[in-house]
C-alpha positions in Angstrom: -10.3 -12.5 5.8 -9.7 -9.0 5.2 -8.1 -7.4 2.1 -6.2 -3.8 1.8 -5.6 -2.8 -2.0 -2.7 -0.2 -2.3 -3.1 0.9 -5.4 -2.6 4.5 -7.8 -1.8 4.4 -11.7 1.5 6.4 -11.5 4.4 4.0 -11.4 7.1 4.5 -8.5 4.7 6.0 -6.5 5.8 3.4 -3.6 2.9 1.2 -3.8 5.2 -1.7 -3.4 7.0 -0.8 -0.5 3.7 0.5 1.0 2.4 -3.5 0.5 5.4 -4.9 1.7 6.0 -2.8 5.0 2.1 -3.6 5.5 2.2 -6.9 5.6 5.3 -7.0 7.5 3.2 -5.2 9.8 0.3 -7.6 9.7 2.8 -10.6 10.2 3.8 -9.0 13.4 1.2 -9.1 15.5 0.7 -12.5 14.9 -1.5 -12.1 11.9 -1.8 -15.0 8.8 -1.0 -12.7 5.8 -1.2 -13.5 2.4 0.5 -11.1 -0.5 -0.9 -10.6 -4.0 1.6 -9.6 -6.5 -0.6 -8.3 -9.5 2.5 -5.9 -10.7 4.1 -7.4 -13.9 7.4 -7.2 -12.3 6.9 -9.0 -9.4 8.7 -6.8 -7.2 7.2 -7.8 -3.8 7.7 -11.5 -4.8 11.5 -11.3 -5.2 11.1 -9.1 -1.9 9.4 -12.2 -0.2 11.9 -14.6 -1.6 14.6 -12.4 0.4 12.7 -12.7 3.5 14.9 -14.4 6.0 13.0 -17.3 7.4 13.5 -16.1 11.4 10.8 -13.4 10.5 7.4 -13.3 11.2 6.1 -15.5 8.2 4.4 -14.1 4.9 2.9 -16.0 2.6 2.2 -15.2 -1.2 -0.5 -16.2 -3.7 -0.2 -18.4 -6.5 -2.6 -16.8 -9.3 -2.1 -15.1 -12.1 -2.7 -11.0 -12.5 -5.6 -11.2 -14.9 -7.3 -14.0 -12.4 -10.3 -12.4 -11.9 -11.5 -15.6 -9.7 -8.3 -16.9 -7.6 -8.2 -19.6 -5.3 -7.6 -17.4 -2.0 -7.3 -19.5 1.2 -9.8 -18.7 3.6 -7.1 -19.6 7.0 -5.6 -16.6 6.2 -6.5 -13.4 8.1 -5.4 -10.9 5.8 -4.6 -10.4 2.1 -2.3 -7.7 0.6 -2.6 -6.7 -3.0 0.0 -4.9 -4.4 -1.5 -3.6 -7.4 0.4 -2.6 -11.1 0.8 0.7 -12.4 -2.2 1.9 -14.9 -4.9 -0.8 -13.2 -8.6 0.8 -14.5 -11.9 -0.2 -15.6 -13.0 -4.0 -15.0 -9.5 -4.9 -13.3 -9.9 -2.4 -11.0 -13.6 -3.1 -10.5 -13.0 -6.6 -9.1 -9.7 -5.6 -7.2 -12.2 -3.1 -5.3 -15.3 -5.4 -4.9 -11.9 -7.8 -2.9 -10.5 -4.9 -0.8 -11.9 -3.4 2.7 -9.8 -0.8 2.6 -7.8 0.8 -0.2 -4.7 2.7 0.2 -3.4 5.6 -2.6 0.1 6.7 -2.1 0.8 9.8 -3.8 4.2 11.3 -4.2 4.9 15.4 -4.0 5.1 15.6 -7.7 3.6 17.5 -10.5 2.8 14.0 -12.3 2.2 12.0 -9.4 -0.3 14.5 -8.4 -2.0 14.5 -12.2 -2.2 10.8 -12.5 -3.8 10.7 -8.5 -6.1 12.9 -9.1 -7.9 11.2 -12.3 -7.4 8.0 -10.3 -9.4 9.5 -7.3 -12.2 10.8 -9.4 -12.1 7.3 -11.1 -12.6 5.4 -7.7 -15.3 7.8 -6.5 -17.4 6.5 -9.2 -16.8 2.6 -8.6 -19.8 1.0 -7.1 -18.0 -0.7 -4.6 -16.8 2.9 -3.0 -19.6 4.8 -3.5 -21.3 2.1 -1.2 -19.0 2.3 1.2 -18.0 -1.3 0.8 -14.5 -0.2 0.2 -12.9 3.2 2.5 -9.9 4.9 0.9 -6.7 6.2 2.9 -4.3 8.7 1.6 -0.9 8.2 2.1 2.4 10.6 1.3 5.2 9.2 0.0 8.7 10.5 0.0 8.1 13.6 1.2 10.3 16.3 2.9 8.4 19.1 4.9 10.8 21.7 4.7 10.1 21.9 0.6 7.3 23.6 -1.2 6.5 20.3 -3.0 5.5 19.4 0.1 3.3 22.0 0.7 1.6 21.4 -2.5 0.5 18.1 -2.0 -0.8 19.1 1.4 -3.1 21.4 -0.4 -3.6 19.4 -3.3 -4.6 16.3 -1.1 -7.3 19.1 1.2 -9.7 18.9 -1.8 -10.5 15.6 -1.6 -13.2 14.3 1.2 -10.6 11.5 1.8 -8.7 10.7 4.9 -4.8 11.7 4.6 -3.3 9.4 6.7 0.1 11.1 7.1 3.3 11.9 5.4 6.0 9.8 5.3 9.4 11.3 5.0 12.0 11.0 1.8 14.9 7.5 3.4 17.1 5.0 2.8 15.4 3.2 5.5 13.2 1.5 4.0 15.3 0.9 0.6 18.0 -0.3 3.0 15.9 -3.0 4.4 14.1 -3.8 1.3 17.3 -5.7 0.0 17.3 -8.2 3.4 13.5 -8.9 2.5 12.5 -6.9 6.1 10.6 -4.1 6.5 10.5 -1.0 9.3 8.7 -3.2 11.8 11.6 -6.2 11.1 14.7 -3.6 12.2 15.5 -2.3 15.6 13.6 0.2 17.1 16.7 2.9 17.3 17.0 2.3 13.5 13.6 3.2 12.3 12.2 5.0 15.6 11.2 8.3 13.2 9.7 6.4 10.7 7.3 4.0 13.3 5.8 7.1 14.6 5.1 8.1 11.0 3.1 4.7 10.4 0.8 5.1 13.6 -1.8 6.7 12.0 -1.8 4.0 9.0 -1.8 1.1 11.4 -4.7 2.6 13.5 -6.3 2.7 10.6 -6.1 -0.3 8.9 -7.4 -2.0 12.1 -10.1 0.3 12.8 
């Protein structure tokens, strides 16, 4: 089984709808997916519970967020961990020593940028990542490319000897589908079209 962690300490950063869409993904191509809801309000849970039962099938995990040993079924092939805002020290130690891969969405913002780049420093000094037993993908949330914000997080983002995934854009897509418990990859293809080409780099990623 292989785990992605999306994590970053700023709250409303879109690290749930980052873990839902992923999963959704997962689900898709026939993949048994498991989701972790360690956020104290449960958000991709009451997302799940929406999830009409046609789609392709996600599970979640019973165990509490301070679990540090849960009981994760071993049939599944992936596990999704939607993590809370302000996750650090020993929490954030054993969600890393879990994940494969970890994903840190950052939003064009004076504060989002702030609280990511602490975070980043933070994660370069975890054991887990500095042996490479954990590889970290940047993602950009909400963000417009016309703007200067835009540009700022570009440049912001260059510092760092991370990946940057990509960019994807500022829509009611994704809000849209959110309320029917679906996801980009659940709607027709002329209805998220833009924003599946946005994803391509974050889904050749995740299964390189």
């Amino acid at each position: 089984m292989r785990t992605i962690l999306v994590a970053n300490p700023k709250g409303g950063c879109g690290k749930t709808t980052l873990a839902t869409n992923l999963a959704a993904y997962l689900a898709g191509q026939n993949q048994r997916v498991a989701m972790w809801d360690l956020d104290r309000q449960k958000s991709s849970l009451d997302w799940l519970a929406l999830r009409p039962a046609e789609l392709p099938a996600i599970t979640h995990l019973d165990a509490d967020r301070n679990d540090t040993h849960p009981d994760i079924p071993e049939y599944n092939d992936w596990l999704v961990l939607d993590s809370p805002a302000g996750m650090h020290g020993k929490n954030l130690a054993h969600a890393l020593k879990l994940a494969h891969k970890v994903v840190v969405p950052v939003q064009p913002s004076v504060f989002d940028m702030a609280a990511t780049r602490d975070f980043l420093d933070q994660l370069m000094e975890e054991k887990a990542v500095r042996k490479h037993k954990a590889f970290i993908g940047i993602i950009g949330m909400r963000v417009d490319p016309r703007t200067r914000a835009a540009a700022t997080l570009e440049q912001f983002l260059r510092q760092y000897d991370l990946p940057i995934l990509t960019y994807l854009r500022d829509t009611m897509v994704y809000v849209n589908a959110a309320f029917n418990g679906k996801s980009i990859f659940d709607l027709p293809y002329y209805q998220a079209e833009r924003d599946l080409s946005q994803w391509q780099p974050i889904v050749e990623w995740v299964n390189s």
